[in-house]
C-alpha positions as CSV (number, residue, x, y, z in Angstrom):
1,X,182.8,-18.2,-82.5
2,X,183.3,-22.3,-82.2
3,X,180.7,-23.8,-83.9
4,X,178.9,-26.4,-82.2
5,X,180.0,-30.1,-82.8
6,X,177.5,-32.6,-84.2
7,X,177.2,-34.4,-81.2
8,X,175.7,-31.7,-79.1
9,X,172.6,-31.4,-81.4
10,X,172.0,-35.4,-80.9
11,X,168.6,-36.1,-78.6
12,X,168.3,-38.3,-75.7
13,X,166.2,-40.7,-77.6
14,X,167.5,-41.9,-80.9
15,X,165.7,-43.5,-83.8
16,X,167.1,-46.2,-86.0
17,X,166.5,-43.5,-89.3
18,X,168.2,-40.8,-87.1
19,X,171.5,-43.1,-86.4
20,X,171.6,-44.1,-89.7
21,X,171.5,-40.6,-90.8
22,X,174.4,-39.1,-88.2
23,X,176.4,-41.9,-88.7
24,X,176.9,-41.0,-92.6
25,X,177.2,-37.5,-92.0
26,X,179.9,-37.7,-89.0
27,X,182.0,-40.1,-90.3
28,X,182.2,-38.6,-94.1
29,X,180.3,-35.4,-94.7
30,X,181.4,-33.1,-91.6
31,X,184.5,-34.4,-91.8
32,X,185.5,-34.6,-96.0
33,X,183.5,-30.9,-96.5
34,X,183.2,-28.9,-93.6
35,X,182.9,-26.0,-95.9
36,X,179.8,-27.4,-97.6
37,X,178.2,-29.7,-94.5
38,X,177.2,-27.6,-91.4
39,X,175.6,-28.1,-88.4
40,X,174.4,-24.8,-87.9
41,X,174.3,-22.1,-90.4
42,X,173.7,-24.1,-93.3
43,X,174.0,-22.9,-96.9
44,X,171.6,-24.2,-99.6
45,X,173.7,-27.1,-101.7
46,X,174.1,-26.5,-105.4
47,X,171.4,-28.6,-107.6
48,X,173.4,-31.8,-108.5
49,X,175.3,-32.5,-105.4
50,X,173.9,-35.4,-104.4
51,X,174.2,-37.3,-107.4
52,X,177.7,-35.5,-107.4
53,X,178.5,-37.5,-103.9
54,X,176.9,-40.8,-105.1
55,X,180.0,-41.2,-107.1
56,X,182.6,-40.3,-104.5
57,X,181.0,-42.9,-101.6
58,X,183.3,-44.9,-99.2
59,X,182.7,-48.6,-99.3
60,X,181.2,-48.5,-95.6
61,X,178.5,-46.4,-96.7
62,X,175.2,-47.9,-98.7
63,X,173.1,-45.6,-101.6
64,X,170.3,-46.0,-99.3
65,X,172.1,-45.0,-95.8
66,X,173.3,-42.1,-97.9
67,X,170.4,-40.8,-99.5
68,X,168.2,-41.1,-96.3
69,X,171.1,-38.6,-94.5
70,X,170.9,-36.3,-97.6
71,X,167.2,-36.1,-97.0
72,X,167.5,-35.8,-93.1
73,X,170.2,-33.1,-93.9
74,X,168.2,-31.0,-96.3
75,X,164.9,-31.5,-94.4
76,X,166.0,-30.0,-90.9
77,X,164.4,-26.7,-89.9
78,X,167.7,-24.8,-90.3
79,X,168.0,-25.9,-93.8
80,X,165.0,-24.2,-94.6
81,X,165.4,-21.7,-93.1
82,X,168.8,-20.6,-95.0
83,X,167.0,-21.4,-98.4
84,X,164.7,-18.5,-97.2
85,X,167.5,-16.6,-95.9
86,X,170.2,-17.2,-98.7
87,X,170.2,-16.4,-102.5
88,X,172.8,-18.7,-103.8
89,X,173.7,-22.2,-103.9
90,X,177.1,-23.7,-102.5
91,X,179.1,-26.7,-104.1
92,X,181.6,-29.1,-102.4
93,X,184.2,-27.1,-102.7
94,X,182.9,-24.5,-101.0
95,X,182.3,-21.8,-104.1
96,X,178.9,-19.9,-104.1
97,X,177.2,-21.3,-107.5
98,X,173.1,-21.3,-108.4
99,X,170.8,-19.2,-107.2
100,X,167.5,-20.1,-105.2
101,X,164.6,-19.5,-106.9
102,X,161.3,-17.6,-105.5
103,X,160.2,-21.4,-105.8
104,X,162.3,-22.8,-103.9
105,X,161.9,-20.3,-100.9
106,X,157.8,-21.0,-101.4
107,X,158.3,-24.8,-100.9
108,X,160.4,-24.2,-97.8
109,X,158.3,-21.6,-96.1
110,X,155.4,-24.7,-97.0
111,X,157.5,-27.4,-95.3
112,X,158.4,-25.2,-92.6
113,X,154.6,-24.7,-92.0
114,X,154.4,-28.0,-91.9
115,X,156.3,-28.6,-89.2
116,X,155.4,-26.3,-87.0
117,X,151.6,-27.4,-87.1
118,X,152.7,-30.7,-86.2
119,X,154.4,-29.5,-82.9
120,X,152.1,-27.4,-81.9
121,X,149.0,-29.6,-82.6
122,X,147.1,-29.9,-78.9
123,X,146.8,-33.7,-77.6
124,X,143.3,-34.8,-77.1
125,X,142.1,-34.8,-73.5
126,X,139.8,-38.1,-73.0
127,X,137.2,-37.0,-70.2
128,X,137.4,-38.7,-67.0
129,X,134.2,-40.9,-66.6
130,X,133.3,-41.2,-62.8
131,X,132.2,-44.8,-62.2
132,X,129.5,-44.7,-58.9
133,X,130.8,-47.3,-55.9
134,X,128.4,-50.0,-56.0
135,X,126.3,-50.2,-52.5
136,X,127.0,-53.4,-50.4
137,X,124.3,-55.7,-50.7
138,X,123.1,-56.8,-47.3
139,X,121.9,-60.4,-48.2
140,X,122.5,-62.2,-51.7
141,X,118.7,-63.7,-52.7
142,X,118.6,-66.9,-54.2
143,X,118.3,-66.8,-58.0
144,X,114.9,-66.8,-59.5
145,X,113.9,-69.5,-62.1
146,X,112.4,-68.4,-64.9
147,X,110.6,-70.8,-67.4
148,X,112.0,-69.6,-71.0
149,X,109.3,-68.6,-73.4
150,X,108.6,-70.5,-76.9
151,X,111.0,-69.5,-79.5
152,X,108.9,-67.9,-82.4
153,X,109.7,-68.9,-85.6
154,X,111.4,-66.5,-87.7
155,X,111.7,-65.2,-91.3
156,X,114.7,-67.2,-93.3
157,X,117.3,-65.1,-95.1
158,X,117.5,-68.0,-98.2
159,X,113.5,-67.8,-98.4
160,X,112.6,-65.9,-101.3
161,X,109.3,-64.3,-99.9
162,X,110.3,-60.6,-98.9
163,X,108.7,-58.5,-95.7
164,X,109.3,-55.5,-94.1
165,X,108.1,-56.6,-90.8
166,X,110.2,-58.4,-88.8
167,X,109.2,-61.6,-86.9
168,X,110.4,-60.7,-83.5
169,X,112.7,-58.0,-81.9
170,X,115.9,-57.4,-83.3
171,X,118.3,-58.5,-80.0
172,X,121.9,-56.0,-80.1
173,X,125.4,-57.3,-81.1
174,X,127.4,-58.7,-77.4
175,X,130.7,-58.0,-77.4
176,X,131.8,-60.5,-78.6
177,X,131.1,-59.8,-82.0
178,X,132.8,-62.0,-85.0
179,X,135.8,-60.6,-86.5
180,X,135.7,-59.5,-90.3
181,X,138.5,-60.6,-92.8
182,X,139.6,-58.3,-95.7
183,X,142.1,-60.1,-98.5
184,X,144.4,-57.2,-98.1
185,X,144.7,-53.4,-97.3
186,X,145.2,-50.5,-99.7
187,X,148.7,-48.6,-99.0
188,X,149.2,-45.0,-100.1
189,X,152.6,-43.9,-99.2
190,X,153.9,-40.0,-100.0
191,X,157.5,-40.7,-100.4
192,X,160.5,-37.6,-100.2
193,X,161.8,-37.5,-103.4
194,X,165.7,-37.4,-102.3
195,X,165.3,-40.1,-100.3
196,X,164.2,-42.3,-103.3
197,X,167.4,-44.4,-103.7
198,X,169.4,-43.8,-107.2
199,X,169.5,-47.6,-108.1
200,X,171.1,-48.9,-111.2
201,X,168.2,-51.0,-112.8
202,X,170.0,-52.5,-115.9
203,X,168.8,-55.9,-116.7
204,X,166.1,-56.0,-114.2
205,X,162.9,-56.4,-114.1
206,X,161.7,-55.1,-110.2
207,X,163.5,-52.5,-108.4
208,X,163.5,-53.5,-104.7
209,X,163.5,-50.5,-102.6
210,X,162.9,-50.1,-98.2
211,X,160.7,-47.4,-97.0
212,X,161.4,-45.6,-93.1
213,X,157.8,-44.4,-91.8
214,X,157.8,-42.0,-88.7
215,X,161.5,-41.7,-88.6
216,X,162.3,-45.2,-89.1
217,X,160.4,-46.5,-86.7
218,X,158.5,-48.1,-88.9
219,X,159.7,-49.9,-92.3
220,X,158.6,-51.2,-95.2
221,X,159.7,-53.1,-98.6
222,X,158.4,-53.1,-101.8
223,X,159.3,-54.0,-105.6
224,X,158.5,-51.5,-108.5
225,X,158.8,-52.2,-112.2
226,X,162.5,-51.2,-113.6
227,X,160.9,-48.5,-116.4
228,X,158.9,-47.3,-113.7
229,X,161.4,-46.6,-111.6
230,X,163.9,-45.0,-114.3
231,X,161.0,-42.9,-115.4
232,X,160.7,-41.5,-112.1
233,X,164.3,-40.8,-111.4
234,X,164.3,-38.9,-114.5
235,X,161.0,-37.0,-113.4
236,X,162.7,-35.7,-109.9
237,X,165.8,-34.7,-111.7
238,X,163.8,-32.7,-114.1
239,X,161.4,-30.8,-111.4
240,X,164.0,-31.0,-108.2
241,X,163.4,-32.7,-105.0
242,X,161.1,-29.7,-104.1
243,X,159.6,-29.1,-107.0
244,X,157.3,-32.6,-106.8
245,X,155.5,-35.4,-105.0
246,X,156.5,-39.1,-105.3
247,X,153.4,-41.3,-104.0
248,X,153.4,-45.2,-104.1
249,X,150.7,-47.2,-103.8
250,X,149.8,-51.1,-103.4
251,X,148.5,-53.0,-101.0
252,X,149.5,-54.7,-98.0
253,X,148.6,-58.5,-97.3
254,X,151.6,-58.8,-95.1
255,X,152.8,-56.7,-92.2
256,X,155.6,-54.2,-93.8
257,X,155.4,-55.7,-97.4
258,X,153.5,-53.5,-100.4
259,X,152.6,-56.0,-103.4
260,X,151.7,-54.9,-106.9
261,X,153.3,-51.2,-105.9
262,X,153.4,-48.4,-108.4
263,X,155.1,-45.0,-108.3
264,X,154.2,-42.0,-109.4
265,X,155.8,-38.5,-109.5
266,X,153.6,-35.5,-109.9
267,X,155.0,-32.1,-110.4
268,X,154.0,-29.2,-107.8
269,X,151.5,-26.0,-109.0
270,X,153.9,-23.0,-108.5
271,X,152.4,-20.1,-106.9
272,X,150.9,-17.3,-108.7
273,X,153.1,-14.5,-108.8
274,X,151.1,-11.8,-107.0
């Protein structure tokens, strides 16, 4: 049976994330390991192979572009579905090696949960509000004068005497209420841990990364502290991409820039065995 060609699975609509992502997988993956990179009927890659690939990249292909398709790759419902399915790992040369863990299969059946609650979440219905036609006046009267009453003299808020009462009735906000400022908003972003890009942070002090929210659709930039950053590599090699949760948090005084950012990588609670 011919298997199905990459560019019959693309959709009609495609995100900036999702071109990124095909792009690195048609022009090197499919074509350098067919053996290893499928478009249907995946097998699960051995532990390793990304960082195994980061050393073998073509010079028209970025760290970042390249980790984003790994995570696109590994993320797809098919992929999943053959870490349930499979019991062993494949490397780039095509040789069965590893073995998927009860672990791993537990983490994809979560993700695949996942998923499908987000498709089949219902849209809220608004209800229609029916608005009564307004009857024709016959004859517009002319307007009546009325004589404003005395202003009564109110309560300060800087006097220091204190009542309950108040003076006279409280009159409602119009719509055209006064805007409130903040100094900045409070980001908290759950990042995928193979998409965090392998950077080399020797001699430096910030490691600038870019974040794709809802596909890419939306991005962001940020700068975390080089030990940070090496720490947390270090933790995601140690649990694997599924075995954790990478969060960042900052806060957000400009549209798509996160200052004062930290990253944190928290191991997942392994099912008890029944």
């Amino acid at each position: 049976m011919t298997e199905t060609t990459p560019e019959e699975i693309k959709p009609k609509t495609i995100t900036p994330f999702r071109a990124i992502c095909e792009r690195v997988l048609d022009e090197w993956l499919f074509k350098q390991y067919p053996s290893t990179f499928r478009v249907h009927n995946p097998i699960p890659l051995a532990l390793g192979t990304s960082k195994e690939l980061l050393g073998q990249l073509p010079e028209s292909i970025s760290k970042n572009d390249f980790k984003s398709a790994m995570s696109w790759y590994c993320g797809r419902k098919d992929y999943l579905k053959a870490i349930l399915k499979n019991t062993q790992r494949i490397n780039l040369q095509g040789e069965l090696v590893g073995e998927v863990t009860e672990f791993d299969k537990t983490s994809a059946k979560e993700r695949l949960d996942n998923k499908d609650k987000k498709k089949t979440k219902p849209k809220e219905i608004k209800p229609v509000v029916e608005i009564p036609a307004t009857p024709q006046l016959e004859a517009i009267a002319e307007p009546e004068t009325i004589e404003p009453e005395p202003v009564k003299k109110t309560l300060s808020l800087k006097s220091k005497k204190t009542s309950t009462v108040p003076t006279e009735e409280v009159k409602p906000m119009t719509n055209t209420a006064s805007q409130a400022t903040a100094k900045g908003l409070k980001v908290t972003l759950v990042i995928d841990p193979a998409s965090l890009p392998d950077i080399d942070t020797t001699g430096m002090k910030k490691a600038p990364i870019s974040i794709f929210i809802s596909n890419g659709e939306i991005t962001a930039t940020t700068e975390i502290n080089a030990k940070s950053y090496r720490k947390a590599l270090s933790s995601i090699q140690e649990y694997g991409v599924d075995g954790c949760n990478v969060i960042i948090q900052g806060s957000m005084k400009q549209y798509g820039v996160i200052d004062d950012a930290g990253l944190v990588v928290q191991p997942k609670k392994q099912a008890n065995a029944e």
